[in-house]
C-alpha angles and dihedrals in degrees: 000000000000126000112198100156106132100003102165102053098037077053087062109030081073102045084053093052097046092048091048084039089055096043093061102268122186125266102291089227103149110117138181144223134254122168130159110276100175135084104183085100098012130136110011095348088065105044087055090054094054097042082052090047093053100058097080086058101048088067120091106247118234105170123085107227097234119080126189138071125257102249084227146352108301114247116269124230109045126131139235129186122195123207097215132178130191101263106121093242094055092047088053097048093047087056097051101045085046081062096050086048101057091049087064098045099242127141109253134195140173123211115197127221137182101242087205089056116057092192087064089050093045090047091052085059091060102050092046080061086051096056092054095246121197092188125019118200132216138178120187117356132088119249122228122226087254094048090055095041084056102061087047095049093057089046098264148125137221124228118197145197122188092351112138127198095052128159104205122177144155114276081011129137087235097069095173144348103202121198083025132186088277091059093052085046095056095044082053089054097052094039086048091056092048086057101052079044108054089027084060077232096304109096129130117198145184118223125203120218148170115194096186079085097051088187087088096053081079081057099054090032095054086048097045093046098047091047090047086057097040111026116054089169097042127108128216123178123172125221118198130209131200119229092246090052085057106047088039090059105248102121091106092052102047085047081050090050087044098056092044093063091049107040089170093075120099106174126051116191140193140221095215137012103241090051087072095060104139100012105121090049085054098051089042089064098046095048087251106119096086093056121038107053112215116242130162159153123278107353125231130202090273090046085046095048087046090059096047085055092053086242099126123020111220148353129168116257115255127172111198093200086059098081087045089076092038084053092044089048083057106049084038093059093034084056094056095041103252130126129275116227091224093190093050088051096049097059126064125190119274140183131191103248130203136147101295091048094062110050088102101038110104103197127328122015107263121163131195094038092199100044090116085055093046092048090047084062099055088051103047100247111107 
């Protein structure tokens, strides 16, 4: 599903947050508030609704989200470039999609930025043109006009994963934003009714964020909006983070921090798993660890393994190759000529997880745990 409302100066809020993040900004530590406000579904009400939402996603998935057959074997010997960057997400997902290239016989690159420096990111760019690309892949940042204009201009076409805004459509030089605004939306929203539910509607939580991904902003947008609805006395406040506190390591300190000046909130939250790396140490050390409960968005094998100690309580299940499969169908079904089903692409399967969900999971969240095999046979190649 594509999101295109104020473009242009969500455009530029991010390259002025990347410039001022690669210069050496503070810590980005502002935040801002967002309580329930509601009372259609307030009180119990709400916390009934919420519990009642939450039953789908207790389930395991195991159903891809794109349905149809390729009408023929896709063409060999294209080739497709990543811009890739060291976050563990983005190393799986290069992996993965050099596998899928490699099962359909295409030539395939990455091309490694810097996502603090646009000139690094601008430069990857380049060099994707210089290496004839016939798809260019990105995760994560926002493309420009220009950037856009190009990969057209040199006869190619982007592929993207977690990018909002994106204009996709069809003939377009945007063929697909998998895991799309929509999909981190929808895992708010979940997260957000675990939490009226296990708080008994009385929660106050601190949400982690870093809006130089906007793609989050569908994360803390789908929480605030569903707690708003449901949770009257419930509390949200939202903690940024820069993009050199992140990659410095300061993102449990300045949740520490976070939690210190309001010493009401019981519960902290993050927008993706990696971006809690460190954080039950942190707590342990402020006394903290018996009183605010970890939750969070798309899991990752520490979050997992935190679950399975009892240390956090719950996140909502994400596999990053996923979308690798979601990004290869499109450009599977680009490269033949037949339409893309853009709402099916930008969302991926979920669960709600907690302790009694994981005692099975070796590593990282991934249902169904035959989706490569169920995408295979939709493209002819089981």
């Amino acid at each position: 599903m594509t999101h295109t409302r104020g473009v242009p100066a969500l455009i530029a809020t991010l390259v002025l947050a990347l410039t001022v993040a690669a210069c050496g900004s503070d810590s980005g530590s502002n935040s801002s508030n967002a309580s329930g406000g509601s009372t259609s579904a307030g009180g119990g009400a709400g916390v009934a609704k919420a519990a009642a939402q939450l039953k789908q996603y207790q389930a395991t998935p195991t159903q891809i989200t794109i349905k149809g057959e390729l009408k023929g074997a896709p063409p060999a010997g294209k080739t497709l470039v990543m811009l890739g960057t060291n976050d563990p997400n983005n190393q799986k997902l290069q992996k993965s999609l050099k596998n899928l290239a490699a099962m359909a016989k295409w030539s395939y690159a990455v091309v490694s930025y810097d996502p603090a420096n646009p000139a690094t990111f601008n430069a990857a760019i380049d060099t994707a043109i210089t290496k004839k690309a016939n798809y260019v892949a990105e995760a994560g940042i926002p493309l420009t006009p220009a950037m856009i204009k190009k990969v057209q201009d040199a006869g190619a076409k982007w592929v993207l994963t977690s990018v909002h805004p994106a204009e996709v459509t069809p003939g377009g030089p945007i063929i697909v934003d998998a895991n799309a605004y929509a999909n981190d939306a929808l895992m708010g929203k979940v997260l957000a009714d675990f939490f009226v539910s296990d708080s008994k509607g009385k929660g106050n939580v601190i949400i982690e964020h870093v809006p130089a991904y906007p793609i989050l902003g569908g994360f803390t947008d789908g929480f605030q909006a569903e707690v708003k609805a449901l949770c009257p006395g419930c509390q949200v406040k939202i903690q940024n983070i820069t993009i050199p506190d992140l990659t410095a390591g300061k993102v449990p300190s300045v949740m520490v921090s976070a939690l210190r000046s309001n010493p009401n909130a019981d519960y902290v939250a993050f927008d993706v798993g990696p971006f809690a790396n460190g954080i039950d140490a942190a707590l342990a050390s402020a006394g903290l660890s018996n009183k605010v409960k970890v939750i969070g968005q798309a899991a990752d094998e520490a979050g997992i393994a935190a679950l399975k100690s009892g240390k956090q309580l719950a996140w909502t299940g994400f596999d990053p190759v996923y979308s690798t499969y979601v990004m290869m169908d499109a450009m599977f079904r680009d490269s033949l000529g037949m339409p893309i089903d853009q709402e099916a692409s930008g969302l991926q399967t979920t669960q709600i997880l907690t302790k009694d969900d994981v005692s099975n999971i070796t590593g990282n969240w991934g249902e169904p745990t035959d989706a490569l095999a169920q995408f295979k046979k939709l493209w002819g190649m089981s």
